[in-house]
N, C-alpha and C positions, 0 to 999 in steps of 0.2 A: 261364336261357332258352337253349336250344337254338337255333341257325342249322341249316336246312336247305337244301343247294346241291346237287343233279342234275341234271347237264345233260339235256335229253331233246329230242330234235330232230326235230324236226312239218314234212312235207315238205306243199307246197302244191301244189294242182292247176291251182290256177287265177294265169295272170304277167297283170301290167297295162304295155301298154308307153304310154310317156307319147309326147308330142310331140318330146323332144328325143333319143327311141330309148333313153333310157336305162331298164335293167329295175328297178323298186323289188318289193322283195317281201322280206316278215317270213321269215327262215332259221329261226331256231329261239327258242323260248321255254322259259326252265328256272324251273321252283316248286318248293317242296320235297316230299317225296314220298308224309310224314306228316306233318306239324304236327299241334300238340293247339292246341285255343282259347285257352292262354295264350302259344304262339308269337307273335312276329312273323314275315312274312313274307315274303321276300325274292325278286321275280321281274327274271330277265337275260333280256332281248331283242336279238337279234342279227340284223341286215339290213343289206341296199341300200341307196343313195339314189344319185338324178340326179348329177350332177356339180356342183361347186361345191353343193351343197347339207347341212345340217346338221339334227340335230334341236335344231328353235324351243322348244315347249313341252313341258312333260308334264302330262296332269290324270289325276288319280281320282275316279271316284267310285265308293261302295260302299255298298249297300241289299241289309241281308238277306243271302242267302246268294249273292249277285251281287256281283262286283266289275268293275269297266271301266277301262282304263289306255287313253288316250288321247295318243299322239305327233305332235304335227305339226313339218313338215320345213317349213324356207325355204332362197333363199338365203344364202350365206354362207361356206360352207367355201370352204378353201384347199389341199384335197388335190388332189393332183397327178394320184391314179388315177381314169381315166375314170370308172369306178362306185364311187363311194366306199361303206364300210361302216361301221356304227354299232353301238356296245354300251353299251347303258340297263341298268342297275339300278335298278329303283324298289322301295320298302319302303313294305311294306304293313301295318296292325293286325292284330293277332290276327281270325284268320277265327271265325264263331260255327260249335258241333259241327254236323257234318251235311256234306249235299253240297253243295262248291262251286263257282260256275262264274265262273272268271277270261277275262275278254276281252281282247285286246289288240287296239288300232285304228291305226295309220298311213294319216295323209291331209295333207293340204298343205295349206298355207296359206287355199287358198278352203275349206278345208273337206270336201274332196273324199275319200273314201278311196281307198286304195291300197293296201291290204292288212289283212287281218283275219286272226287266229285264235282258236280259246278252247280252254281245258280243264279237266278237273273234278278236282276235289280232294276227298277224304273225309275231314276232321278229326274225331276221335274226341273225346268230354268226356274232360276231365284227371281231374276228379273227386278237384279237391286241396281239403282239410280238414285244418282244425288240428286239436291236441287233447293235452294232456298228463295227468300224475299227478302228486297230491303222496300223499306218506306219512302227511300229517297238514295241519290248518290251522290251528295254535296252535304257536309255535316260541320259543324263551325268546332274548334279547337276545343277539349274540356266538355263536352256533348256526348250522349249516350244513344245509340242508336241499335235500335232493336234488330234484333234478324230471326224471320220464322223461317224454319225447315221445313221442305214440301219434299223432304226424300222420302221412297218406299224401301221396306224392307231390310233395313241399315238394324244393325247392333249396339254400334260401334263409329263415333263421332270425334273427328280432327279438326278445329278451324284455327288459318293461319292466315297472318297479316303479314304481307311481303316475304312468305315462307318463313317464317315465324310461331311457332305457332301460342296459342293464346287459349285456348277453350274446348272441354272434349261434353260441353252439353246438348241438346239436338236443338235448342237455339239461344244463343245467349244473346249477351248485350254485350255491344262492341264500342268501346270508345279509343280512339287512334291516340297512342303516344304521341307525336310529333304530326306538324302538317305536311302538306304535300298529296300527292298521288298514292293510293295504297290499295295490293290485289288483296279481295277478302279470297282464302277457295276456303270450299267445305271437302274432306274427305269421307266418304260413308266406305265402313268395312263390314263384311259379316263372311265371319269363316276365315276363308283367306280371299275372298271377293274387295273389290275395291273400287267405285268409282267417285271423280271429283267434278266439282264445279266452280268457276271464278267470278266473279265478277269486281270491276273498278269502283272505287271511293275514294273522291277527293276531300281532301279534311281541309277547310278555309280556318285563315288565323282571326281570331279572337283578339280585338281592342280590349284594353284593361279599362272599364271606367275610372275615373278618380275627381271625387273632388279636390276643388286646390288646398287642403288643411291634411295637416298633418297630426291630425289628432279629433277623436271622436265626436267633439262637441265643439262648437263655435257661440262665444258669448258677445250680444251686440248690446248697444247703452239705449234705454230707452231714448224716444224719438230719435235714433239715427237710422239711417237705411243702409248693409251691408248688401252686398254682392256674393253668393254662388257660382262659380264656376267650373265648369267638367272640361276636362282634357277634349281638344279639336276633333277635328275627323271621323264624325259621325252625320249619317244623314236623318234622323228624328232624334228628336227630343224628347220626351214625355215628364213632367215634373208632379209630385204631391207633396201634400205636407198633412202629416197623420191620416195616411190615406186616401184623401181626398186628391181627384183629378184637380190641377190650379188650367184652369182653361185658356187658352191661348197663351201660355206660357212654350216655347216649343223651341228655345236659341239654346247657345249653350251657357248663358247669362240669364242668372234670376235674381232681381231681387229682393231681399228679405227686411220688415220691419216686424216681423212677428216670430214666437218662440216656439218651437216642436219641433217635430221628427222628418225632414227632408229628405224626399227618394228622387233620385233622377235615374228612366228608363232610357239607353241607347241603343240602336240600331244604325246599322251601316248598309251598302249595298248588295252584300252577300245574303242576307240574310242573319249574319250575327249578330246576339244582342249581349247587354250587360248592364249592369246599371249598381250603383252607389247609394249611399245615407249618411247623412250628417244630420247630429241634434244640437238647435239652436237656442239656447237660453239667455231670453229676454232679462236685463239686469236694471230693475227699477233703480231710481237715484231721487236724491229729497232737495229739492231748490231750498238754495244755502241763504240765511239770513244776516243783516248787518244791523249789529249793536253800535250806534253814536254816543259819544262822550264828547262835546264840544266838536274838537277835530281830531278826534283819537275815532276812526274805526274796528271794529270785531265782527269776526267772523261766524257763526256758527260753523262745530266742529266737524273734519274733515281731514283728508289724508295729505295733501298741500292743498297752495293757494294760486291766485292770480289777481292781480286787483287791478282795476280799468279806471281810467278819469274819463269823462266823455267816449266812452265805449273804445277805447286806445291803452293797450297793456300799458302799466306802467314799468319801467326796467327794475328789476330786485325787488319790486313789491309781491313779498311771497312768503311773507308769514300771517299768522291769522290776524295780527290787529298790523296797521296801517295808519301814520300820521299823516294828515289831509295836510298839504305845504303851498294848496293851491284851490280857489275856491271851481268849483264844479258837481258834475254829477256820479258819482263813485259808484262801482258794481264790482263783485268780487266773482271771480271763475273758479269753484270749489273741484278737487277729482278726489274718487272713493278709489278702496285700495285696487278696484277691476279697471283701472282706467277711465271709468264713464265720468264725464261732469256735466256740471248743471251752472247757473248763471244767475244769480237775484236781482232782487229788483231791484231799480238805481237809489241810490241817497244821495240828496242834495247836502252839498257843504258852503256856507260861504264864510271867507277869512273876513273881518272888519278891521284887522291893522296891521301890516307889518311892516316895523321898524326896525332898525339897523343901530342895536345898542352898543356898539363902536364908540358912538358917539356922546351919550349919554353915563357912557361908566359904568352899567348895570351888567355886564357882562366882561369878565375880563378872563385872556386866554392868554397860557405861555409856556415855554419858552416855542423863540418862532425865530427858525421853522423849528418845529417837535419833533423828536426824533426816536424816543421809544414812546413816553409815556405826555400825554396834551393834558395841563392843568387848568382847572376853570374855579371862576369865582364869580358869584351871582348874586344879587339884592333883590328881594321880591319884598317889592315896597305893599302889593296888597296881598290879602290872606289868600291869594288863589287856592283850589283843594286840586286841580289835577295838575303837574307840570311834568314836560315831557323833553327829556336833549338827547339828540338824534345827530350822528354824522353822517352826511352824504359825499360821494363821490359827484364830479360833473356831469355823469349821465343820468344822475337821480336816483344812483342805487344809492338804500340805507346800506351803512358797512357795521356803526356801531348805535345802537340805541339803548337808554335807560330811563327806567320813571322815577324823578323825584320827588323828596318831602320837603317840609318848611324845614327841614335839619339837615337839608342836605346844601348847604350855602356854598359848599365849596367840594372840588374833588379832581378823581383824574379820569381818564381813558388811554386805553393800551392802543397806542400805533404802531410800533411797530413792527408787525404782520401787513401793513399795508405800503401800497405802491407808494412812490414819491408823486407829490404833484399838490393844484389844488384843493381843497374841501369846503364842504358846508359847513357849519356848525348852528346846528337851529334849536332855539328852544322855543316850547308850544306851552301855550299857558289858557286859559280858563277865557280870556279876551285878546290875544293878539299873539301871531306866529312872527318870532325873531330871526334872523340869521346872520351868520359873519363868518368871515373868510379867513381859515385857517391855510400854513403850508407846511406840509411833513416831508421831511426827509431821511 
């Protein structure tokens, strides 16, 4: 709202001298010079009065394109100059457009005037109207949608979201807290002028993309093929990998044998979109090798084992070395600490004799059944340099193994920790795998 203040000083023709000789008479009156119909405004009157005298009242009244400001003076003052002077400011309403004619009256207490002037004022229409643009009236949840103002002659800027309000720029940016239906209006104010405008926006929800991982990077084992997956209920797809379009990939399944930075772009039938990243790292592994010793298998090292007879796990074989109890083709299934394994290449084994020294005396076990500790006693009639005695269970788990020397002719093994039932008991030697049938209880 503009103030309007020019002084403009209106000399009088006509003096009124009172009874007590003193002159009253209105000096000058100042209005502003243009007001529009949404001004207020503001008129200073500046005069005379009698001595000891003050201005008592002030009234307005205003009809139309008339207004009348009315001063009456009494006793009262306490100014010292013989003719004292006065300066009124009174505020006035916005004048309606057109020509107006301001009065101003000073008269005394009975009512009497004492001086009059008036003057005319030409208030033009402001001709203020709101009015904005939106780009669109459909806008997806979390979406920023612009609004430019096409109002004339505004100040002064209100915008509310469901009577709400939210922004006093002359255009902001609007993005809807919640979905649903929502009235934008703009208020334009100038002065005490005001007009508004509305218009409807429906805010559509927003799917979350998500890959299926719960963590920023996914790591796959070389040569295997892992699968991407984004949350349903989208109608495109769009997939890259280090920015590259991957073409005719467009489901919500992709899969992946290679390592980088995965985007998946979604859209639905509203026009929402959203989209995800997940970083893939490829984790190289080194095919695992097997050291032969007769029928003693090794490993190269790794984080556990697996060991295969004819491409068929074998049960418990799962430490790095492996006593072959059976002629075939041996391959071990190494895994590193990521999980990933690798698989070598086969080694043939073949046994050339096994006998059941039971019979022979060359192997004696006791007491039977054993029941903490199984004693053995053994004759190695030739110099063999590797010998190997190994308990098995019936499914071909090893339970206890140890390598022996030419000084080890005799000894025990701790059973029991182990189930009741029967066992192996094999020793492997440099030319021929023995075994015999122990029972623990």
């Amino acid at each position: 709202m503009q103030q309007f203040r020019v002084f403009v000083l209106i000399s009088f023709s006509m003096f009124l001298f009172l009874p007590s000789h003193a002159q009253q008479i209105l000096q000058s009156v100042t209005t502003p010079l243009s007001p529009t119909e949404c001004d207020s405004v503001q008129v200073t009157v500046q005069g005379q009065l009698p001595q000891n005298n003050e201005i008592k009242k002030r009234q307005i009244q205003q009809s139309g394109n008339s207004t009348e400001i009315i001063l009456t003076y009494g006793a009262g003052s306490t100014s010292p100059l013989p003719v004292p002077t006065f300066l009124e400011t009174i505020n006035l309403a916005p004048l309606p457009a057109g020509q107006n004619q301001i009065s101003v009256i000073l008269q005394d207490g009975n009512g009497i005037n004492a001086d009059n002037t008036s003057r005319s004022i030409q208030v033009p229409p402001l001709n203020l109207t709101s009015g904005f643009t939106l780009p669109r009236d459909t806008i997806c949840e979390q979406t920023t949608l612009p609004i430019t103002d096409t109002s004339s002659n505004a100040d002064q800027y209100i915008w509310q979201d469901n009577g709400m309000n939210f922004d006093t720029v002359a255009s902001p940016a609007y993005q809807a807290a919640d979905t649903g239906k929502h009235n934008i209006q703009q208020i334009v104010v100038n002065g005490v002028c005001k007009d508004t405008m509305a218009k409807r926006v429906e805010v559509l929800t927003k799917p979350v993309a998500e890959l299926g991982t719960n963590t920023d990077t996914l790591q796959i084992c070389e040569n295997d093929v892992d699968t991407l997956a984004i949350n349903d209920g989208y109608d495109q797809y769009k997939w890259q990998r280090n920015g590259s379009v991957l073409t005719g990939q467009n489901s919500a399944r992709l899969p992946v044998s290679d390592g980088g930075l995965y985007q998946v772009n979604t859209r639905i039938a509203n026009g929402c979109t959203d989209s995800d990243s997940l970083f893939v790292e490829k984790i190289t592994t080194t095919t695992p090798s097997i050291t032969k010793t007769d029928s003693v298998l090794s490993s190269s090292p790794a984080t556990s084992y697996q060991w295969l007879r004819d491409d068929n796990p074998i049960t418990g074989a799962t430490n790095s070395e492996y006593i072959a109890q059976q002629s075939g083709a041996y391959r071990v299934v190494t895994f590193a600490q990521s999980g990933c394994s690798d698989t070598s290449a086969p080694t043939t084994v073949v046994l050339t004799s096994i006998r059941d020294l039971q019979s022979d005396k060359k192997l004696v076990t006791y007491p039977s059944p054993a029941q903490e500790m199984l004693h053995y006693k053994l004759e190695i009639i030739d110099q063999q340099q590797n010998v190997f005695l190994s308990l098995h269970d019936l499914n071909g788990r090893t339970v206890r193994e140890q390598r022996l020397t030419l000084s080890s002719q005799k000894g025990t093994i701790e059973v029991d920790a182990l189930a009741n039932g029967l066992y192996l008991l094999q020793l492997q030697t440099d030319k021929a795998t023995i075994t015999k049938k122990v029972v623990i209880e």
